[in-house]
Each structure stands twice: as structure tokens, then as C-alpha cells.
DSSP file (Angstrom, degrees, kcal/mol; ACC not computed):
  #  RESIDUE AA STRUCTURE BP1 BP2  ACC     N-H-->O    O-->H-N    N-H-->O    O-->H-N    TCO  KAPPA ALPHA  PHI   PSI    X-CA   Y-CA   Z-CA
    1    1 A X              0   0    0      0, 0.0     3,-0.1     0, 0.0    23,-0.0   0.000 360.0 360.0 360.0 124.4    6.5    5.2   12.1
    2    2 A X        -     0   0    0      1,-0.1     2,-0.3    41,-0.0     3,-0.0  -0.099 360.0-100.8 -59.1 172.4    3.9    6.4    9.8
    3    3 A X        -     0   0    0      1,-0.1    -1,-0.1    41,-0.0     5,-0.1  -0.651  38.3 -99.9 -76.6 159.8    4.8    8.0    6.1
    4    4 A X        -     0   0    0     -2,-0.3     4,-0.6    39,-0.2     5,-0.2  -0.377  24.3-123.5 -66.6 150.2    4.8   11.0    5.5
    5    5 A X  S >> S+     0   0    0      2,-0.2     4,-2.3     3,-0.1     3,-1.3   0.927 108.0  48.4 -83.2 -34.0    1.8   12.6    3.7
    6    6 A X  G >4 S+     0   0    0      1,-0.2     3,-3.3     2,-0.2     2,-0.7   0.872 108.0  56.4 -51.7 -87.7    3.6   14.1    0.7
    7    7 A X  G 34 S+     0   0    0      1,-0.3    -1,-0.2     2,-0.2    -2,-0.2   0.443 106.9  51.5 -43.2 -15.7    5.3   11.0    0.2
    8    8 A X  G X4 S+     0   0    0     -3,-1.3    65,-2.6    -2,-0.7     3,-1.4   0.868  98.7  61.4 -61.7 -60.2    1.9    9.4    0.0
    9    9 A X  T << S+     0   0    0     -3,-3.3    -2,-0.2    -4,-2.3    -1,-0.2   0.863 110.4  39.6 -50.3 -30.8    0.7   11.5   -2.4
   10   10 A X  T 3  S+     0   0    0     -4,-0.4     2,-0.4    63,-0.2    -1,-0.3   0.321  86.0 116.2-115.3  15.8    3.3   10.4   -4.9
   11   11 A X    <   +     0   0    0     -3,-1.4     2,-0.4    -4,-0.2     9,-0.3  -0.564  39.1 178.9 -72.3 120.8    3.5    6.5   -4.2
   12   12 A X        -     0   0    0     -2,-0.4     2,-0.2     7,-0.1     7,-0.2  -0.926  42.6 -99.4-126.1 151.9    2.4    4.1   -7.0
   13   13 A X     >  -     0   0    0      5,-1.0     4,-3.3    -2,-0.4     5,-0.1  -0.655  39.3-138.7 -80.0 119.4    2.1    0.2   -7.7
   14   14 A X  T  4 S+     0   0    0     33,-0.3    -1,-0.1     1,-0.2    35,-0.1   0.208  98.0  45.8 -59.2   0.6    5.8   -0.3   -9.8
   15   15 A X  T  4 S+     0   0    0      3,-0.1    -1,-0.2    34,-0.0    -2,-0.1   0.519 126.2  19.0-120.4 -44.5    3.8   -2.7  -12.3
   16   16 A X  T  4 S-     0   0    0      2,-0.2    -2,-0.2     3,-0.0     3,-0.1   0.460  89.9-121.5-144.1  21.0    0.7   -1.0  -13.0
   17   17 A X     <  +     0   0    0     -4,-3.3     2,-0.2     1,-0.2    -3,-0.1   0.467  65.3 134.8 105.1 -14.3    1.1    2.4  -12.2
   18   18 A X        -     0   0    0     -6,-0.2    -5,-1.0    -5,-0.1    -1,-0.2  -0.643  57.6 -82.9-104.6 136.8   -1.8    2.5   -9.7
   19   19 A X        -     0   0    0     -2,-0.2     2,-0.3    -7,-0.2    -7,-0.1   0.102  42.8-151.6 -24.6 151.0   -2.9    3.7   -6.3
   20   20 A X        -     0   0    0     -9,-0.3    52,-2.4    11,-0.1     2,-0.5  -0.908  17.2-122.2-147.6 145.9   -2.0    1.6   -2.9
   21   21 A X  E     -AB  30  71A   0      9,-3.0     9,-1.9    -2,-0.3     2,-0.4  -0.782  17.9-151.8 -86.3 134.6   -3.3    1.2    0.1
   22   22 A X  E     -AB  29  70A   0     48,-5.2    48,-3.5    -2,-0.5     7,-0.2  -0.860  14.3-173.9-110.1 146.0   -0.9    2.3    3.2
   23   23 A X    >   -     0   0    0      5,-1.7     3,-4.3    -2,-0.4     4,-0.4  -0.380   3.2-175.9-113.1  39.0   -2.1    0.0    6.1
   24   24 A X  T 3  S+     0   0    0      1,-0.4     5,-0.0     2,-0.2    -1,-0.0   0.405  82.9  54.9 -45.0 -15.0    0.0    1.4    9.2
   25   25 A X  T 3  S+     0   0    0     -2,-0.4    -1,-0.4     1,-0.1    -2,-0.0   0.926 121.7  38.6 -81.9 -36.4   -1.2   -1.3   11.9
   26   26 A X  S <  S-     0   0    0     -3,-4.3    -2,-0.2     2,-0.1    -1,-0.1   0.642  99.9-141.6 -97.3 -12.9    0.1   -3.7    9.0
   27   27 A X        +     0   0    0     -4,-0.4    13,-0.6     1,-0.2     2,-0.2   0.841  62.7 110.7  77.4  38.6    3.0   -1.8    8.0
   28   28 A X  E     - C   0  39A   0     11,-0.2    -5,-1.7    -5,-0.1     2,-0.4  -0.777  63.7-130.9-144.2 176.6    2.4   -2.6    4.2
   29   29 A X  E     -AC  22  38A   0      9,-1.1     9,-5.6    -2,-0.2     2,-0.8  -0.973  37.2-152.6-143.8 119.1    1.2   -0.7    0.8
   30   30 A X  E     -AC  21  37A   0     -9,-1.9    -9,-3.0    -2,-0.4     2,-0.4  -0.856  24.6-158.9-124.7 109.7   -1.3   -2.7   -0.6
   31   31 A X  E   > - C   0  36A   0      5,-1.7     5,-0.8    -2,-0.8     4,-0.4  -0.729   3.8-173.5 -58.7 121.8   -2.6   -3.2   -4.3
   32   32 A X  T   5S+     0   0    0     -2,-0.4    -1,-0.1     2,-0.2   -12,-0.1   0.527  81.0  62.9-110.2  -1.2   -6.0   -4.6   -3.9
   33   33 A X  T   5S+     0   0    0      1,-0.2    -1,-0.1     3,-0.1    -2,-0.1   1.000 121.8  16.6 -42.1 -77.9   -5.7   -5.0   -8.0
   34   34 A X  T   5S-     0   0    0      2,-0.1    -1,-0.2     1,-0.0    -2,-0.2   0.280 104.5-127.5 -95.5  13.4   -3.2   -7.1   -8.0
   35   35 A X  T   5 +     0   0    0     -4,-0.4    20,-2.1     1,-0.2     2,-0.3   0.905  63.4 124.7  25.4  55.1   -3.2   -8.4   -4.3
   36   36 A X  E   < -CD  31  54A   0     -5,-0.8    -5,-1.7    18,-0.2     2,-0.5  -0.963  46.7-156.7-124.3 152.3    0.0   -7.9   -3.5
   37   37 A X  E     -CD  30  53A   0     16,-3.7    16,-1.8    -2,-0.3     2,-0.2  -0.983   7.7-148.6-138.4 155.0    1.3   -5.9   -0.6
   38   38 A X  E     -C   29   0A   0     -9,-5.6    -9,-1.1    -2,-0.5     9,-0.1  -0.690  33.8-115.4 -96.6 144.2    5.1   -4.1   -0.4
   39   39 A X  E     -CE  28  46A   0      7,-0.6     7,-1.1    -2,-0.2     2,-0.3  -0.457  13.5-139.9 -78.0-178.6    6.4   -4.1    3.5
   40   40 A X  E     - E   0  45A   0    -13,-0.6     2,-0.7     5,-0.2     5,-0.2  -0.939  21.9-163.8-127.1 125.4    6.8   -0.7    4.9
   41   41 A X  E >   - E   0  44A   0      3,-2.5     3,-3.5    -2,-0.3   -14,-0.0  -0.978  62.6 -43.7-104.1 115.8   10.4   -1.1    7.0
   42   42 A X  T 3  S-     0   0    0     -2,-0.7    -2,-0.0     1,-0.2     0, 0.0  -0.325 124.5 -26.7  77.3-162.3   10.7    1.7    9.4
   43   43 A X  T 3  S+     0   0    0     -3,-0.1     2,-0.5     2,-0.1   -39,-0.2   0.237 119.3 101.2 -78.1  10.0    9.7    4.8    7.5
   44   44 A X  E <   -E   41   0A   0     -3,-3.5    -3,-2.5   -41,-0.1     2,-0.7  -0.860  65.2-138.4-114.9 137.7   10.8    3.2    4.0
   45   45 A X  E     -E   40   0A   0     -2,-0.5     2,-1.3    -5,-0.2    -5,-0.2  -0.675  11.5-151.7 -83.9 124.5    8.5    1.7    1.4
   46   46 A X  E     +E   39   0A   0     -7,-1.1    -7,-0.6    -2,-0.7     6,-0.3  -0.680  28.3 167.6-100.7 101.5   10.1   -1.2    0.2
   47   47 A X        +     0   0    0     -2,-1.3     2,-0.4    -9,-0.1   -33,-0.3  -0.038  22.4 129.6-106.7  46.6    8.6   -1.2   -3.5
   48   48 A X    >>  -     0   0    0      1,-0.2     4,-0.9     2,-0.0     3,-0.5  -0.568  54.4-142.9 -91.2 152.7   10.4   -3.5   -5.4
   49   49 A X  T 34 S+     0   0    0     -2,-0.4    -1,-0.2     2,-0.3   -34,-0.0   0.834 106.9  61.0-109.7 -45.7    7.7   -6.1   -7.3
   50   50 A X  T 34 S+     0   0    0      1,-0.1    -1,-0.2    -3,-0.1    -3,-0.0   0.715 105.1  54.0 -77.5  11.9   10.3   -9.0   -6.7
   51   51 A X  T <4 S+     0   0    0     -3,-0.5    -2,-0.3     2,-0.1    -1,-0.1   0.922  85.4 112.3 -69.7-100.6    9.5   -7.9   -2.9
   52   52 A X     <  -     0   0    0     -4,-0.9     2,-0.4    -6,-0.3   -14,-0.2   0.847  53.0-162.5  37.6 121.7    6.1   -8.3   -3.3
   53   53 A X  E     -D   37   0A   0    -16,-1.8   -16,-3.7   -14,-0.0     2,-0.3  -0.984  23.9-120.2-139.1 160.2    4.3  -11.1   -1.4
   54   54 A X  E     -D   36   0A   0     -2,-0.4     2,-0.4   -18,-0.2   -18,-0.2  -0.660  30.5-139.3 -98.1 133.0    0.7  -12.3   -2.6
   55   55 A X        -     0   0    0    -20,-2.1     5,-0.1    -2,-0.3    -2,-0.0  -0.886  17.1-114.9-118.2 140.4   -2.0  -11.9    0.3
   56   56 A X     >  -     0   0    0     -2,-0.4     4,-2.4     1,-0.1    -1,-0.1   0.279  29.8 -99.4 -76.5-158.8   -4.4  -14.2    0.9
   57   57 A X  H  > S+     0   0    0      2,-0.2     4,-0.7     1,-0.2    -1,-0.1   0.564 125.8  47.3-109.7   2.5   -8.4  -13.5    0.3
   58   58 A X  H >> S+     0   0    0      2,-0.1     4,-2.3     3,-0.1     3,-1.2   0.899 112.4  47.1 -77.3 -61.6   -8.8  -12.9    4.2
   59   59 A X  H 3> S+     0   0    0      1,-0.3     4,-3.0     2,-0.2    -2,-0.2   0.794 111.0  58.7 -11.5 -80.0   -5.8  -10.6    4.1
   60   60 A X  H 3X S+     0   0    0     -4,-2.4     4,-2.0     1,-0.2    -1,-0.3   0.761 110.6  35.3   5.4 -77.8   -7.7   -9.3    1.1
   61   61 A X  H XX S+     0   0    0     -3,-1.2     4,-2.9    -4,-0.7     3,-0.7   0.988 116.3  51.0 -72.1 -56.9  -11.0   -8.3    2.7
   62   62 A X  H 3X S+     0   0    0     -4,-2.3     4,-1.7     1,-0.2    -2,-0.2   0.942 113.5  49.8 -42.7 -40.4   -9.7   -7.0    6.2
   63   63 A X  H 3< S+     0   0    0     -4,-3.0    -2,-0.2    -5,-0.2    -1,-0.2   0.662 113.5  44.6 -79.7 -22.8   -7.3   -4.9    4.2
   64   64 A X  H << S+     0   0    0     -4,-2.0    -1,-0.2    -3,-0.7    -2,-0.2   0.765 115.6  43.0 -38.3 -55.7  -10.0   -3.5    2.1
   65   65 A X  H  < S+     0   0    0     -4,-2.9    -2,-0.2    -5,-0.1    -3,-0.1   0.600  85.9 126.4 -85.4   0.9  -12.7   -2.7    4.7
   66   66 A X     <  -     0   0    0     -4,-1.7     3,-0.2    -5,-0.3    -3,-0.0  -0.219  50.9-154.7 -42.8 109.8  -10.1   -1.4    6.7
   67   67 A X  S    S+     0   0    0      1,-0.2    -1,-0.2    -2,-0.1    -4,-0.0   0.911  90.1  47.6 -72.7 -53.2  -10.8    2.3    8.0
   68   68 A X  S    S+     0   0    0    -45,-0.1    -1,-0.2     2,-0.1   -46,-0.1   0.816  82.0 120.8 -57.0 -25.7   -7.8    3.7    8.6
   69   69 A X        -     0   0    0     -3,-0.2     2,-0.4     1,-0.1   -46,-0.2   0.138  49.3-155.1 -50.0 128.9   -6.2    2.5    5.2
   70   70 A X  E     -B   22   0A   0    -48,-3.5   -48,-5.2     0, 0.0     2,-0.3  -0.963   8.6-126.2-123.8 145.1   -5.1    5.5    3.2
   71   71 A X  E     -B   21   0A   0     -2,-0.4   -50,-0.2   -50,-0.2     4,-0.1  -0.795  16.4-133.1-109.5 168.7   -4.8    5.7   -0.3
   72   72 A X        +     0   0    0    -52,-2.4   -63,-0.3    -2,-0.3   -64,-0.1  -0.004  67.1  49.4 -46.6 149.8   -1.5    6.8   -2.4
   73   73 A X  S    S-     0   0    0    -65,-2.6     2,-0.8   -54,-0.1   -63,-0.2   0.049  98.8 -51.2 125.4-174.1   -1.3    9.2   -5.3
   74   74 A X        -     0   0    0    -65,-0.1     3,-0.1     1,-0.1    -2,-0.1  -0.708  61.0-101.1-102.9 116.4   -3.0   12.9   -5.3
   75   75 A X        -     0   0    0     -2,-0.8     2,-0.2    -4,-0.1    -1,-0.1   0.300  33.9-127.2 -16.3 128.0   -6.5   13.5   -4.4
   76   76 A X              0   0    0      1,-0.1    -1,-0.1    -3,-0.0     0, 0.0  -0.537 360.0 360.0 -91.9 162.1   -8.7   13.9   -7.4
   77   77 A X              0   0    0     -2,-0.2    -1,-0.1    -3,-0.1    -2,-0.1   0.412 360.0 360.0-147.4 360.0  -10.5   16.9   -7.0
């Protein structure tokens, strides 16, 4: 199940504050900062840092060029 788009808008990295990528084939919200990504369980972002698992530097690139990948926080305008 995706998230919801409001809830998007107001998702942030719990360490530095920053936009995330949501990856829905991967289920995950991905820092590409700090290359880490949070699971998505269901419809809940599980954002806890000691959650947090480090992806590697394929992980990295797919999840960057990635098309669908939407990012967090409110469109700057």
C-alpha cells in the first residue's frame, strides 16, 4: 500500500532533518545523504534511525535513478 501524499509532504530523515526518497516497489524511505533506508511496513513508515539499515552502492544507484521514487517534504515552489 502506498503512502499517502500529505503524509509525504511532511516526512523527514530523523538525523538530519532532510528529504527521503519513498521507493514503493522497495517499500523503503531512502536518504541518499546518508545511505540509509527506513522500511515502509504496510502503510507505516518505520523511521526510527536505530531501524535504519545501510544500502549498499548498487542499492544506492538503482534507488537514485529510479523514476517512480518520490521525494518527502513540501514542494519548493
Amino acid at each position: 500500500m502506498a503512502l499517502d501524499p500529505f503524509l509525504l509532504e511532511l516526512l523527514e530523515d530523523p538525523v538530519d532533518h532532510g528529504p527521503l526518497l519513498y521507493l514503493v516497489d522497495a517499500s523503503v524511505l531512502y536518504n541518499p545523504r546518508r545511505r540509509v533506508a527506513y522500511e515502509v511496513r504496510g502503510s507505516i513508515p518505520v523511521l526510527l534511525p536505530d531501524e535504519a539499515r545501510a544500502v549498499s552502492d548498487e542499492e544506492h544507484g538503482r534507488y537514485v535513478a529510479d523514476p517512480e521514487a518520490r521525494s518527502t517534504g513540501r514542494p519548493v515552489s
